[in-house]
ROMARSE-633664 format. One line per field, with one value per residue (C-alpha): residue in one letter; x, y, z; chain. Coordinates in Angstrom, 3 decimals, always signed. Each point is the difference from the previous one (the first is absolute). Layout:
BEGIN
residuo	[A,...]
px	[X,...]
py	[Y,...]
pz	[Z,...]
cadena	[A,...]
***
This chain:
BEGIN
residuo	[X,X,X,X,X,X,X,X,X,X,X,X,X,X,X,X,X,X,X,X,X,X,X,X,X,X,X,X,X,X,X,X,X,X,X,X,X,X,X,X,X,X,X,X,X,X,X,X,X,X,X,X,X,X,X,X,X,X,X,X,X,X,X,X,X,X,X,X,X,X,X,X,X,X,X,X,X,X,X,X,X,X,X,X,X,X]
px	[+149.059,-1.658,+3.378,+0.538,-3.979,+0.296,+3.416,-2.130,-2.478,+2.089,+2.299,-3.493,-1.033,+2.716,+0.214,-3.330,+0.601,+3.691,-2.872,-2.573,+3.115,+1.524,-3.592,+0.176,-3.389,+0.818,-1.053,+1.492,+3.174,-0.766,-0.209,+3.036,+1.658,-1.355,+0.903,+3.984,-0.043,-0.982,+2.981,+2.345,+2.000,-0.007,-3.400,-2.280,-3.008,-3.429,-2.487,-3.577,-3.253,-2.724,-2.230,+2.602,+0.835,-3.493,-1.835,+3.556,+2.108,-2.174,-2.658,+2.925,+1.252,-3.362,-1.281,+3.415,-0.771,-3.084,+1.273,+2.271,-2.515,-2.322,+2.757,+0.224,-3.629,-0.308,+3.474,-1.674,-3.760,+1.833,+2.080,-3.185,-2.548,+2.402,-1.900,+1.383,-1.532,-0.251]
py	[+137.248,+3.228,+0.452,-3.762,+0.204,+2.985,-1.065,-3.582,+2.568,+2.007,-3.296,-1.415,+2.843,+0.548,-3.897,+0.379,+3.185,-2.125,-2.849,+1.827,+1.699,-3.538,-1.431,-2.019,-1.346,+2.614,-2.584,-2.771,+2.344,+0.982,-4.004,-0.509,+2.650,-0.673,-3.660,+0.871,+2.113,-2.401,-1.879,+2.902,-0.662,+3.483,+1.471,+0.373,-1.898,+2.078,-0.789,+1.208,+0.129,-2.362,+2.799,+2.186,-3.365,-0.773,+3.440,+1.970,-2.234,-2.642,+1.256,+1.747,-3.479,-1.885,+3.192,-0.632,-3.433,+0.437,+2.382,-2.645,-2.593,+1.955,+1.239,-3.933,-0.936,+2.851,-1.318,-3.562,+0.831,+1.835,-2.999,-2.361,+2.310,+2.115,+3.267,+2.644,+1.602,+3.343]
pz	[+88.229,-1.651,-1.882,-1.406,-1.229,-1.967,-1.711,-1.060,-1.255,-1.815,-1.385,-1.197,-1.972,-1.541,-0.917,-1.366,-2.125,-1.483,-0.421,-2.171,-1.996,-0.622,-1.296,+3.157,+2.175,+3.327,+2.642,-1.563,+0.740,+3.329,+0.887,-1.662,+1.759,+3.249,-0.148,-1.262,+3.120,+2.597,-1.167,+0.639,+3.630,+2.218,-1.335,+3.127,+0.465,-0.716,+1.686,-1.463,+1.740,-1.257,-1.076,-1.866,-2.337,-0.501,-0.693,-1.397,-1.725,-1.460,-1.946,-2.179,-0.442,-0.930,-3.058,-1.584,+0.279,-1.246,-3.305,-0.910,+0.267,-2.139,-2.477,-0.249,-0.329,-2.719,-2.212,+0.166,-1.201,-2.844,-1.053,+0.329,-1.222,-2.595,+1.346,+1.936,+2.814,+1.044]
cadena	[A,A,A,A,A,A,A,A,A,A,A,A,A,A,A,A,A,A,A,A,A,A,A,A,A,A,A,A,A,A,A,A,A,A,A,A,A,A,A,A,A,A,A,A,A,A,A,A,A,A,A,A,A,A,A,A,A,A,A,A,A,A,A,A,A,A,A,A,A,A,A,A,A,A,A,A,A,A,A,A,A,A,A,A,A,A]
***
């Protein structure tokens, strides 16, 4: 169990760092990812406690959410408005 969690942490950081060098969102990867390898036959199930996905591995996934969002937001009042913001 110990072993298979730390090689999904390493796997995810390093498909966030190839992300960020590709100019792509990192969570939008890491769901991407994660959903390519639930379709892959012989990969063990992981099972993750409540907590851990809740208080761990979501809040990561809602701020880049909320960047892009933003960084969206920001692009549009420019091309209304014609002013860019700081």
């Amino acid at each position: 169990m110990l072993g298979s969690l730390l090689a999904v942490v390493v796997l995810s950081v390093l498909l966030a760092g190839m992300a960020r060098h590709f100019d792509v969102s990192a969570p939008l990867a890491l769901v991407v990812a994660g959903l390519a390898a639930s379709w892959i036959p012989g990969l063990s199930d992981i099972h993750l406690n409540s907590e851990l996905v809740l208080f761990v591995l979501l809040p990561p996934l809602l701020v880049g959410s909320g960047r892009i969002l933003r960084s969206l937001l920001r692009l549009k009042s420019e091309q209304v408005y014609g002013v860019e913001s700081a």
